[in-house]
C-alpha positions, 0 to 999 in steps of 0.5 A, a space after each residue: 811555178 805554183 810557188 812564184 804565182 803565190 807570191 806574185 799574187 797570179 794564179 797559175 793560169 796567168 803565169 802559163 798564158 804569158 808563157 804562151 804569150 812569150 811575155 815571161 818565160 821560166 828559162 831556168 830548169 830544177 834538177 826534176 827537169 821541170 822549168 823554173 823562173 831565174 833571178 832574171 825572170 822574175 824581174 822581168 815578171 815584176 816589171 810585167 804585173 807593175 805596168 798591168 796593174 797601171 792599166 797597160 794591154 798585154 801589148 803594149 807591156 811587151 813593148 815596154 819590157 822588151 825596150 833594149 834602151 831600157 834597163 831594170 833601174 829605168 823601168 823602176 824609176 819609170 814605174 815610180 813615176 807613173 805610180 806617183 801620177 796614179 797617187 796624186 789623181 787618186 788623193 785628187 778625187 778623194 779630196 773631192 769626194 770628202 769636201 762633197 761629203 762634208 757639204 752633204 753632212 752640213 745639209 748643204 745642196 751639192 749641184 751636179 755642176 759643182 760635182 764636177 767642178 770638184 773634181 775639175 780643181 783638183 785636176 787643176 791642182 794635181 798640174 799646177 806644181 809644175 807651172 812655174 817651171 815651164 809656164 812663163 810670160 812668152 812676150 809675142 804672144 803677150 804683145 798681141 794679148 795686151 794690145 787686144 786689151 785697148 785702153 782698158 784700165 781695169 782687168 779681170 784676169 779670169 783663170 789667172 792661174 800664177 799670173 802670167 800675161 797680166 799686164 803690169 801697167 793696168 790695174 788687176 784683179 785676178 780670179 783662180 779656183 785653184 788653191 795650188 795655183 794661187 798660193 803660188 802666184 808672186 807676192 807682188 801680183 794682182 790681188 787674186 780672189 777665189 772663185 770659178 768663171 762660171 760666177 763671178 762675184 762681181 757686179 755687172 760692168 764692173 771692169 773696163 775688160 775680162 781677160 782670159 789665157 788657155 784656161 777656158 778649156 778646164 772650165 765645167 762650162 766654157 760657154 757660161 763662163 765666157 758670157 760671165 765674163 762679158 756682163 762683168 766687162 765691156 770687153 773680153 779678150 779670151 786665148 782659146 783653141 780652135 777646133 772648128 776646121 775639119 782635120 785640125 789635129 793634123 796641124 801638128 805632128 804631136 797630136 797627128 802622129 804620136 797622141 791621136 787621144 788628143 781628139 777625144 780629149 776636147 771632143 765636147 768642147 765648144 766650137 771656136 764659132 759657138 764661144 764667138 757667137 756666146 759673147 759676139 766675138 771675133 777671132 785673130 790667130 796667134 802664132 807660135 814662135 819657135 822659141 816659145 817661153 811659155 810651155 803651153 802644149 804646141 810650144 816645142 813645135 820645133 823642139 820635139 826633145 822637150 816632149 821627152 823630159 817628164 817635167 815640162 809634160 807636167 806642166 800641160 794638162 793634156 797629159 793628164 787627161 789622155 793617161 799614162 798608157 797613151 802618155 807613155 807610148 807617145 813617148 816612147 814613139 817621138 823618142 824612137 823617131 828622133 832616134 831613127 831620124 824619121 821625125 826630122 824626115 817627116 818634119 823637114 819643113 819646120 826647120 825654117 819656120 820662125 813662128 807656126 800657127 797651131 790653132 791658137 785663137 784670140 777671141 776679142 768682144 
């Protein structure tokens, strides 16, 4: 035992508690009698100390080694990704860190709202990769965007991230603080500049109206935003989320069932009343068709499937921010439960829905 410890990089204490725990146990025997860790024991060991060392409990360890679905290639190729997603947000903080070190060597003031804002583009960044893939134009809810615009001719598309839902007849300007996301945006797009909601370097009234699609939620101060975006414009039309209504996470089964992080995620964001009143708004729901195709969060509402299948969660910021632990275990939940049949149980009434209204909000000032 004092050996695997060594190279396992535990002490012994540890290997004795998961013993105890019965987390590993050494189910080989030396000729002295004493046990040892078989070829098999010490996989499970490996698979054990990879997912503690990613910030899983003891618990939820348990549950992910002892998962008969899953063998010793799917843990690793699970433990690569979780480990990649670990790398990426680790080189997005210490890309933000370097830039503020550079400021401060120039002599140049760093504000805490560009601190923040540092690390909140490189958040942006880390999910932008796999925005093409997923995040596309749904037409409905485009109709009922375009059709808040008026006869607006000149738009300011704030947060444009790749371009989706501009609309093509009207003259735009896009504005993207993201460097992935711009360099990603089509060459026959809208001129995009780089800046942040919070300043937009354009004089006042300068376009017809100011729109905004499902970003106001990665921005440092959704209210300053919004209000920049009314002294540019003579409207504003804003896709945002309503958390105002007392149990609204319960309005969908992901969030009410299998992600309750999701509260906490958009805890200190502002009310739907409170951005209303910023920019003297009113609010129209947005349903979502069954068939969405944009990938936004409540997309699959009636496609629980897709929430299994890493590429279209990467391309939905909510996952990064709740954490691999709470990612994986929704996960692991949502396909076990369309295994057994409960989630269609417990779901039964969506199977007829058309379109669904999940708490998405039209702001329109």
């Amino acid at each position: 035992m004092g050996r695997v410890a060594k190279l396992a990089g535990v002490s012994v204490r540890t290997l004795h508690h998961y013993d105890e725990i019965g987390l590993v146990r050494p189910s080989a025997r030396t000729a002295a009698g004493y046990r040892a860790y078989s070829a098999g024991d010490v996989e499970r060991l490996r698979e054990v100390l990879a997912y503690r060392r990613l910030g899983f409990g003891l618990r939820e360890v348990a549950e992910l080694v002892d998962d008969s679905s899953t063998d010793a290639i799917a843990h690793l190729r699970r433990l690569r990704g979780l480990l990649l997603e670990q790398r990426d947000r680790a080189d997005a903080m210490v890309t933000a860190i370097d830039r503020e070190l550079e400021a401060r060597a120039k002599g140049l003031k760093v504000t805490p709202e560009e601190q923040l804002e540092m690390l909140g583009a490189r958040l942006y960044d880390a999910i932008g990769d796999a925005y093409p893939a997923t995040r596309r134009t749904e037409p409905r809810i485009a109709a009922q965007i375009w059709d808040a615009l008026g006869d607006a001719q000149t738009v300011l598309n704030v947060g444009a991230g790749t371009g989706s839902y501009e609309p093509a007849d009207r003259d735009v300007t896009a504005v993207e603080p993201s460097a992935v996301m711009r360099e990603q945006r089509p060459a026959s797009s809208a001129p995009c500049v780089a800046a942040a909601a919070e300043r937009l370097p354009f004089e006042d009234h300068s376009f017809d109206v100011a729109m905004a699609v499902s970003t106001v939620h990665h921005w440092g101060d959704p209210i300053a935003g919004l209000r920049e975006m009314r002294r540019v414009a003579r409207r504003v039309v804003v896709l945002t989320f309503d958390t105002d209504e007392a149990g609204w996470q319960d309005r969908f089964w992901l969030t009410r069932d299998y992600l309750p992080e999701f509260a906490a995620v958009l805890a200190e964001f502002p009310s739907l009343a409170g951005m209303a009143d910023a920019i003297g708004a009113r609010t129209e729901p947005v349903p979502i068709p069954w068939d969405c195709a944009d990938g936004l969060f409540e997309a699959y509402w009636r496609r629980p499937e897709a929430y299994l299948e890493d590429h279209v969660r990467r391309a939905m910021s909510v996952w990064t921010r709740v954490g691999p632990q709470a990612e994986q275990r929704a996960v692991r939940s949502l396909s076990a439960d369309l295994h057994s049949g409960r989630w269609a149980e417990r779901n039964n009434d969506l199977a007829d829905l058309d379109a669904a209204d999940l708490g998405l909000r039209l702001l329109i000032a």
